[in-house]
N, C-alpha and C positions, 0 to 999 in steps of 0.2 A: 210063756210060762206063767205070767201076772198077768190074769187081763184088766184087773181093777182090785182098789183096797176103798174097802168100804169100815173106818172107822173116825175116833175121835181127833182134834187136832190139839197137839201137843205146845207146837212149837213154831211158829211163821218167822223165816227169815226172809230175804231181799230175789235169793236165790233155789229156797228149797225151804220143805216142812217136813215135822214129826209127825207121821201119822200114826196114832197107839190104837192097836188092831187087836183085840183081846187081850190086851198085857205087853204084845209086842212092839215094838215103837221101830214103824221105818221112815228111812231118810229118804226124801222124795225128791229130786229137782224139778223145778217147776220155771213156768216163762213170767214175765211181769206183769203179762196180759193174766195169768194163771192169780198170781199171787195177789190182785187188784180185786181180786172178786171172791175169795177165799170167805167163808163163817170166819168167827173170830177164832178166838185160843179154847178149848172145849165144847166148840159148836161140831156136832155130826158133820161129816163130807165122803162123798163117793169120789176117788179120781181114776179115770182109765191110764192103765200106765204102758208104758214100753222100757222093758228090759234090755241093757246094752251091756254085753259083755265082751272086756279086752282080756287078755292075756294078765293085766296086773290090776284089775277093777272089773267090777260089778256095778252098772250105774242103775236106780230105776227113776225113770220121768213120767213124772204123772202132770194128767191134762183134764177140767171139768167136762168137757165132752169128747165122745167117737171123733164129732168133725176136726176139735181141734185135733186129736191122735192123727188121727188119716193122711190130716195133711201135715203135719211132724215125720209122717215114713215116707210120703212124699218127698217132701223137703232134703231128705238126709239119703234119699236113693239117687240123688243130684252129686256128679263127681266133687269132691272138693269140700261139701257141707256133711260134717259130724253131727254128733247129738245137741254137742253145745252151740254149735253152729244153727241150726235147727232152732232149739231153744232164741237164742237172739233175737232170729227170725220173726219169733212169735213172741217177743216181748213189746215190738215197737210197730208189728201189724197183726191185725188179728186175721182168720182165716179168710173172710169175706175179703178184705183189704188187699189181699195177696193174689186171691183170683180177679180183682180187678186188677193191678200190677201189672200181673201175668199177660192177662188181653191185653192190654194195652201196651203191651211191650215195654213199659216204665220202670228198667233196672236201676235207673235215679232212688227210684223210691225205698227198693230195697237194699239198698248198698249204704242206705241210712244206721240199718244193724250195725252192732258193735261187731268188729271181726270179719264183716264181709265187704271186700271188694269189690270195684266196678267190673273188674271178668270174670269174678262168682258170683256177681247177679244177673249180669248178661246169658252166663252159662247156663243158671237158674231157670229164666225166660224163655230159653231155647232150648230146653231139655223139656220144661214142663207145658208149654203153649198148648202143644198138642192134647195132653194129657187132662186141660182141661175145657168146659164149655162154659157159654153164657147160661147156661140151663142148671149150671152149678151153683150158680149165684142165687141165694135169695138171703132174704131180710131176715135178719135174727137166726140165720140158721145156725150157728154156736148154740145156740139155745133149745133149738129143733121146732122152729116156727117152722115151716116149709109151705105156707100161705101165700105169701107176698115173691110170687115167682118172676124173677126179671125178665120181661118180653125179648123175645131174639135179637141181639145187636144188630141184626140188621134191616132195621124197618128205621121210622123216622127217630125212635131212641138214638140210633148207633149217628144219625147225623150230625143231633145235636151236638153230639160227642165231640164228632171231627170236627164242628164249627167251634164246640169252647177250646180244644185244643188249638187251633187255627189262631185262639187268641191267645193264643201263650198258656193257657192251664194244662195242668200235666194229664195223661189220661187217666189218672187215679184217678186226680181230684173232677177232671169230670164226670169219669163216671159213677163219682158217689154222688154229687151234686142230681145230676138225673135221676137217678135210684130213692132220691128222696122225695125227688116230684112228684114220681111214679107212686108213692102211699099214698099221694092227695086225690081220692076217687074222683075227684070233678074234674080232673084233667084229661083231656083228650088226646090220648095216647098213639093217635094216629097225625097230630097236628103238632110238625118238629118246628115251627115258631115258637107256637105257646110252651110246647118242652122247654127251648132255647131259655128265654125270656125268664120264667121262672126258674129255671138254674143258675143264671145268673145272678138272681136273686140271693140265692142259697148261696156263692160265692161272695158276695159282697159284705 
């Protein structure tokens, strides 16, 4: 019904903002990743929002970008996970975070949210695995870079991977470790020592 409110900000709490849209002033729930990046108090802001309606409420959540929405309806089409659930979700990862998570099957990571347990993150993982790809991942895309496109997990990137995990790192944190080597254009992306090596780096 709302695909976005494009006005002034009223009001920034912990959980949600005023947005005053010609006069009118809507209450917005928003995640912490949302609220961290926010214009200040009468700074201009677009948010895409989604509308959730119960029987005894009318909630709307607004998000700075499509990607984060997408993956907010994602998220909340998962048995078990609501809006606010959702929200959480996306206060203590952001989307890019999540599709690594996801690959790597790390429902540790996600069970870090407030409100969500070790068999609604498991659930999470195994509802959504399929649903995403390595080819989803890229660098800044919250932002809508779509330049820095992460090469297929399974070439010597996806090795590296299994070897940092091999040493006890989780497959998040490896594969943001890797993800980060991968901007240094000097790297030779067919050469999963030198990946190795330099990820470790970025761990330490």
């Amino acid at each position: 019904m709302i695909a976005f409110l494009n006005g002034i900000i009223d009001l920034v709490e912990e959980s949600n903002v005023v947005l005053d849209v010609g006069g009118v002033g809507y209450n917005v729930s928003i995640s912490g990743y949302t609220a961290d990046r926010l214009p200040s108090k009468g700074e201009p802001v677009k948010l895409y929002t989604y509308l959730s309606v119960r029987e005894d409420a009318m909630n709307l959540y607004g998000f700075l970008s499509r990607d984060e929405l997408e993956f907010f309806k994602l998220l909340i089409s998962v048995s078990g996970i609501g809006p606010k659930g959702g929200q959480a979700i996306l206060s203590v990862m952001t989307p890019d975070d999540l599709r690594f998570a996801i690959l790597a099957g790390d429902s540790k990571a996600i069970s870090k949210a407030p409100g969500v347990g070790k068999k609604t993150a498991e659930r999470l993982v195994l509802e959504l695995h399929d649903k995403i790809s390595s080819e989803d991942i890229t660098e800044g895309r919250a932002s809508g870079d779509a330049d820095s496109l992460l090469s297929s997990m399974d070439a010597p990137q996806n090795e590296a991977i299994e070897a940092l995990v091999a040493l006890g790192y989780s497959g998040t944190e490896a594969a943001k470790a890797v993800r980060k080597v991968l901007q240094d254009k000097t790297v030779n992306v067919n050469d999963t020592e030198e990946i190795l090596k330099k990820a470790l780096k970025e761990l330490f």
